[in-house]
C-alpha positions in Angstrom: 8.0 -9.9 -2.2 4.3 -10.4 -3.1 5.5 -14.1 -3.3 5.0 -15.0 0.4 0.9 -14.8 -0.3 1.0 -17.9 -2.1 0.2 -19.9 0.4 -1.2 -17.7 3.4 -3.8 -14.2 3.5 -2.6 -10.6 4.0 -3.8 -9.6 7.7 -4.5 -6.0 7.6 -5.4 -4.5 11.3 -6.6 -1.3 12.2 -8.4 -0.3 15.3 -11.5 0.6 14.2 -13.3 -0.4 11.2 -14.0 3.5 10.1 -10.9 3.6 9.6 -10.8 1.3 6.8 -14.4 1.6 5.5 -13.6 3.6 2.4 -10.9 1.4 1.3 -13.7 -1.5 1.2 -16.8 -0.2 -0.7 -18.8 -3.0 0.6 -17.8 -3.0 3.9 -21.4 -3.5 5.6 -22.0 -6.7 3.2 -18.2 -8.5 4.2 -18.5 -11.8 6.6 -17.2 -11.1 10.0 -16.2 -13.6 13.1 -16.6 -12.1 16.4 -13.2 -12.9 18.6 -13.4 -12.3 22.3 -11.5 -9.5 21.9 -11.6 -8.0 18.1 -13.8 -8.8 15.2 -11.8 -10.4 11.9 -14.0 -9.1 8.8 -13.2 -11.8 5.5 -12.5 -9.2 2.6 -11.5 -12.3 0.4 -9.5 -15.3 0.2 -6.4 -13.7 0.3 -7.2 -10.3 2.5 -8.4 -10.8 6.3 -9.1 -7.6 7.9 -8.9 -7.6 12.1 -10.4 -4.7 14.2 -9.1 -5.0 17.4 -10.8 -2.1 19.6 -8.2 1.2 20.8 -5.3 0.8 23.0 -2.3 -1.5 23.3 -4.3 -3.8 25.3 -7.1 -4.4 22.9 -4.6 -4.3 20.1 -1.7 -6.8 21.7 -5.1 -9.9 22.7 -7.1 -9.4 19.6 -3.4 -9.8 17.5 -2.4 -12.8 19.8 -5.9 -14.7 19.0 -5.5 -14.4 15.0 -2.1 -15.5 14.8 -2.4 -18.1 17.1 -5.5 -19.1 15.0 -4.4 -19.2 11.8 -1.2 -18.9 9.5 -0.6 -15.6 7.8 2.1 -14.4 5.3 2.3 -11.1 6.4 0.3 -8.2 8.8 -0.3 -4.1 7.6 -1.0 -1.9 10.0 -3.9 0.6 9.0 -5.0 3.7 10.4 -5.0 7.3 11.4 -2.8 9.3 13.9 -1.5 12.6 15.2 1.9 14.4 13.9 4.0 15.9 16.2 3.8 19.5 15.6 7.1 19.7 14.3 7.2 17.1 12.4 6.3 19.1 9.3 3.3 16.8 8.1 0.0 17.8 7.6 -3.9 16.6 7.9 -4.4 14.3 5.3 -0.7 13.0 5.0 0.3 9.3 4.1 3.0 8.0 6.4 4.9 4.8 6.6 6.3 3.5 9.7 10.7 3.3 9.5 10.1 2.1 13.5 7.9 2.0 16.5 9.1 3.6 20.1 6.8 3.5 23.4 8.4 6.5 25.6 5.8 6.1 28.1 7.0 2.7 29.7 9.8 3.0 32.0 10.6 5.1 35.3 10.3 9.3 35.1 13.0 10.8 38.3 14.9 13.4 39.4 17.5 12.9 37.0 14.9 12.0 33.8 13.5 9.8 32.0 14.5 6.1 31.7 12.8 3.6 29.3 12.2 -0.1 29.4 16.0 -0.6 28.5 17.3 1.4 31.4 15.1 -0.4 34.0 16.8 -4.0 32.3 13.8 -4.9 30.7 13.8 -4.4 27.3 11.8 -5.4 24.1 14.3 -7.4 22.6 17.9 -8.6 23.1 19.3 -6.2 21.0 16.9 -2.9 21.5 15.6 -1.6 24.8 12.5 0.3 23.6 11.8 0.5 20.2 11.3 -2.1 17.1 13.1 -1.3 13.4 11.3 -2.2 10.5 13.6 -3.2 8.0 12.2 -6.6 6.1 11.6 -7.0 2.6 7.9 -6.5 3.4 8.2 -3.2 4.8 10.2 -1.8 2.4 7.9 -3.3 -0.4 5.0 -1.4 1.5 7.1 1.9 1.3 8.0 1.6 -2.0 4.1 1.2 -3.0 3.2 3.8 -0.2 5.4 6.5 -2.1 5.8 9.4 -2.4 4.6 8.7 1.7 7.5 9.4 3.9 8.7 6.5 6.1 8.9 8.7 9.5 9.4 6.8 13.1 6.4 6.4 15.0 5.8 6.3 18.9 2.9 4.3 20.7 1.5 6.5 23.6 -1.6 5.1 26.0 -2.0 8.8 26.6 -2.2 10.9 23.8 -0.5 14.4 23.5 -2.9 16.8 24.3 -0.6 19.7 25.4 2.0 21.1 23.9 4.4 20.1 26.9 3.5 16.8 26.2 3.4 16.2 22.6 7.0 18.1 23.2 8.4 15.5 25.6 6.6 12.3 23.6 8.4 13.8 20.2 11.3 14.2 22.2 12.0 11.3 24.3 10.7 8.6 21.1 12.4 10.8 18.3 9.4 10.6 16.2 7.3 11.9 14.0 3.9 10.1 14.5 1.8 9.2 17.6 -0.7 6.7 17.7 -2.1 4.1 20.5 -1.2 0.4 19.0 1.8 0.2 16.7 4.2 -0.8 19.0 2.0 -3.3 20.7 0.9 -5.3 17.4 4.3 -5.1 15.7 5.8 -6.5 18.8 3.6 -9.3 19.0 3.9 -9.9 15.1 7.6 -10.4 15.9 6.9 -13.0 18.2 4.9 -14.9 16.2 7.4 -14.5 13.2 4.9 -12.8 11.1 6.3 -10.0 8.6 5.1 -6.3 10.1 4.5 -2.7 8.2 2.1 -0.2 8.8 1.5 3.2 7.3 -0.9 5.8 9.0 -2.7 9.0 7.7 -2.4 12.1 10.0 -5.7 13.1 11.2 -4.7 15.5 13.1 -1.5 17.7 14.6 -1.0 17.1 18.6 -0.4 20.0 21.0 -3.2 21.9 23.2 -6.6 20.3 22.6 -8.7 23.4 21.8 -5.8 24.4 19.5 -6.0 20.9 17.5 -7.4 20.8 13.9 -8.8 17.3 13.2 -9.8 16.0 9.4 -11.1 12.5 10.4 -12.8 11.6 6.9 -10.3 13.3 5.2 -7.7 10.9 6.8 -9.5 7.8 6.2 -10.0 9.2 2.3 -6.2 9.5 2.2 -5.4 6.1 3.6 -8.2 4.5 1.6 -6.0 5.4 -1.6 -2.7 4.1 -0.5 -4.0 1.1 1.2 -5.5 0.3 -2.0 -2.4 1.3 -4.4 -0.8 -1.4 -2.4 -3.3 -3.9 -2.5 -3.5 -2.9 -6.4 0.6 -3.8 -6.4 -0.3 -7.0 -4.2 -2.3 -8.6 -6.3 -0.7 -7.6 -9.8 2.6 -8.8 -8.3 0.8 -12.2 -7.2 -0.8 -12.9 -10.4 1.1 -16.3 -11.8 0.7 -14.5 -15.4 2.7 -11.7 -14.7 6.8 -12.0 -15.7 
């Protein structure tokens, strides 16, 4: 798989750069381009980092300027998000995205919820509101990632802070993992032919706010190893010496 950086960088995207400040030790010394929405930090010739601001919005135009800009050979989504309380995953875990689900869009009535699909607009052709990821590049990122579990996630604009909601959001996008621009970037990846995978560490477990237990730092610590585990494979995989 590592094969496909030959020719074109790595674009790694989170949403904010603390999330990915420990995997970079010299973070505050890297080059960075200010986009008119996003900032892409130059980690080296073959690693572009792009920090696109939270929410789908921010996520979906800062996306859409670096791809349209320049070539890459594949994107990895970075950061930190909330486990749905019975998802059995804890603060600190490693997760790898199997798919990304919105179960906000669509029409809530008397007889339920309907998604995107169910209104005749859907993602794609072929799913109404939620994109697989099944490529050779995410599956290389989950065999590096391991023993991470590769869980579905769910992109929310509102984030589950009951447990009524985090409930119906588990419920309705049969995941695992919330967070508030997977489904956005991977969607516009797709459009733009670009390989997708992203792996998140749980920060914290939704349900009723003043119930919530949140491990920021030791979220970004756990994602800083596996992000790096798998630039460690990258780069021993792309070496020309290696057999």
């Amino acid at each position: 798989m590592p094969e496909i950086f030959r020719f074109s960088p790595l674009l790694i995207v989170t949403a904010v750069a603390t999330e990915l400040q420990d995997a970079f030790g010299r973070w505050i010394e890297l080059p960075v381009a200010q986009l008119p929405v996003g900032q892409l930090v130059s980690v080296s010739p073959q690693i572009v980092v792009l920090v696109t601001g939270v929410g789908a919005v921010r996520a979906a135009a800062a996306t859409t300027l670096t791809l349209s800009r320049q070539s890459f050979a594949a994107l990895l989504h970075a950061g930190v998000g909330g486990a749905y309380p019975d998802a059995q995953l804890r603060v600190g875990d490693v997760v790898v995205a199997l798919s990304e689900c919105d179960p906000q869009a669509g029409i809530v009535t008397p007889d339920g919820y309907r998604d995107l699909g169910g209104l005749g607009f859907p993602l794609t052709d072929d799913v109404p509101n939620r994109l697989v990821f099944d490529t050779p590049w995410a599956d290389w990122v989950a065999r590096q990632a391991a023993p991470a579990p590769r869980v579905p996630f769910a992109t929310v604009q509102c984030c589950s802070g009951t447990d009524a909601d985090a409930a119906t959001m588990a419920s309705r996008a049969a995941a695992a993992v919330e967070n508030m621009e997977g489904l956005a970037v991977a969607w516009t990846a797709r459009q733009f032919g670009v390989p997708y995978a992203a792996l998140r560490a749980i920060s914290n477990v939704t349900g009723d706010r003043h119930r919530q237990q949140w491990n920021f730092p030791a979220a970004c610590a756990a994602l800083a190893r596996t992000l790096n585990a798998i630039l460690d494979a990258l780069a021993a995989e792309s070496d020309p010496g290696c057999s």
